[in-house]
C-alpha positions in Angstrom: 77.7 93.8 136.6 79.2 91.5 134.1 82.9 90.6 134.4 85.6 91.7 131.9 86.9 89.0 130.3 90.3 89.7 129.1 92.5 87.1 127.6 96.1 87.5 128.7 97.3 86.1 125.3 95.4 88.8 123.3 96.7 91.4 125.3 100.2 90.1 124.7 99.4 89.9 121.0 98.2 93.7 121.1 101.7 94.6 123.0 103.8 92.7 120.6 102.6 93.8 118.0 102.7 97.5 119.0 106.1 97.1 119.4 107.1 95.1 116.2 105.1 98.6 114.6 107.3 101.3 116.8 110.3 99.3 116.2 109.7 99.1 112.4 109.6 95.4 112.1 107.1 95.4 109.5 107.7 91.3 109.0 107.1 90.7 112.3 104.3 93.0 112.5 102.4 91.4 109.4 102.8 87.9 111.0 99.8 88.9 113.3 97.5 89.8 110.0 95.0 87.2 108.7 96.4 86.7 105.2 93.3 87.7 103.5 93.5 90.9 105.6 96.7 92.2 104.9 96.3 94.2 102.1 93.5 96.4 104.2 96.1 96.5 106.8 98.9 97.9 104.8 96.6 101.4 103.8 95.6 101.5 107.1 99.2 101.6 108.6 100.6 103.3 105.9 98.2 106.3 106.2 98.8 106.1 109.9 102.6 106.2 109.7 102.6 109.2 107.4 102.0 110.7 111.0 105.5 109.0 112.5 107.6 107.9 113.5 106.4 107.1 116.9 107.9 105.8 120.0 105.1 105.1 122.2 101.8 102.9 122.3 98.4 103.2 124.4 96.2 100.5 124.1 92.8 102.9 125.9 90.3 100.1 124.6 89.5 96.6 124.4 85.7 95.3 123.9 84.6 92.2 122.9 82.7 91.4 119.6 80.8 87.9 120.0 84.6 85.5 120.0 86.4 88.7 118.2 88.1 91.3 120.1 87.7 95.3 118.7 91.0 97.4 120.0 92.0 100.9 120.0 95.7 101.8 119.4 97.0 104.5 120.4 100.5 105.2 118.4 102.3 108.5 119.8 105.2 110.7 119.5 106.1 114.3 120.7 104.5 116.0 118.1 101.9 113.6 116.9 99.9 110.7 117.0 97.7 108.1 115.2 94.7 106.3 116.3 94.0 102.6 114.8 90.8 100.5 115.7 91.7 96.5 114.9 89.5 93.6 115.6 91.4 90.5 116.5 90.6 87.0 115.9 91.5 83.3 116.8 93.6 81.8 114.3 91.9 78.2 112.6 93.7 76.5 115.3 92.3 78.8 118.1 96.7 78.5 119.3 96.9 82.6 118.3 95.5 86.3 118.0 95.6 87.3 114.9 94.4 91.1 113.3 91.3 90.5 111.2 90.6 93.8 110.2 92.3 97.4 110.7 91.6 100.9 110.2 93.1 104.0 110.8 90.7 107.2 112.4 92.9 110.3 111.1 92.7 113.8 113.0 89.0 114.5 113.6 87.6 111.5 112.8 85.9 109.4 115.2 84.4 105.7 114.4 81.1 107.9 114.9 82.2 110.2 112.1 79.7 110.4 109.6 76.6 108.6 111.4 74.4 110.9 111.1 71.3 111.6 113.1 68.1 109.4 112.1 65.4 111.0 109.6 63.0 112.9 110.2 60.7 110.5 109.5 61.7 108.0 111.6 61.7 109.9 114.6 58.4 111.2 113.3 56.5 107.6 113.6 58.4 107.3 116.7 56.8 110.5 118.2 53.4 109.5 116.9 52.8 106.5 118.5 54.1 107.9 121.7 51.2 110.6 121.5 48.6 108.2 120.8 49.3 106.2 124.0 51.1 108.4 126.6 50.9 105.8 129.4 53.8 103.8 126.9 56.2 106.3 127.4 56.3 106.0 132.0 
């Protein structure tokens, strides 16, 4: 089985800037977004804060992407709660996490939302080259 590798630094980054968000630090929050990123960013939260305020964070996922990091964010109150998916990367300098992409998954909607199944026809070749050679499919 291959070993997690999870750098303590990222995870940091994820906490601190989960809280800069629950604590409404938006300036300190933003200093963790690739410039060229930040406008994305700013829907993305906004949409998710229209759900707030929350006082609580779950990070439930963490998978790595090549040298990029994809997270799940888990912001949460009483009554509600918001689910963000960012991918983090290294800065130019490699010296900091930084958010290179964010979007928010509203209620019902699932990063496998919309994928739809393959079409017919596709599955159709597939099926016909497994009948003309059965021994390929043991």
């Amino acid at each position: 089985m291959k070993t997690k590798i999870r750098p303590p630094e990222l995870l940091e980054a994820i906490a601190a800037h989960a809280r800069a968000v629950l604590a409404g630090d938006i300036e300190t929050a933003e200093r963790y977004v690739v410039p060229g990123a930040l406008g994305t960013y700013r829907t993305a939260f906004a949409e998710a804060a229209r759900l707030g305020p929350f006082d609580a964070y779950a990070a439930p996922g963490l998978a790595r992407l090549g040298n990029q990091y994809i997270s799940k964010i888990r912001f949460e109150s009483a009554c509600s709660s918001a689910l963000m998916q960012v991918r983090w990367t290294r800065d130019k300098d490699d010296a900091r996490w930084l958010i290179a992409e964010a979007e928010y998954f509203p209620p019902g909607r699932t990063p496998w939302t919309g994928v739809g199944r393959p079409r017919p026809a596709a599955w159709s070749s597939v099926n016909a080259s497994a009948n003309e050679n059965p021994q390929a499919n043991r």
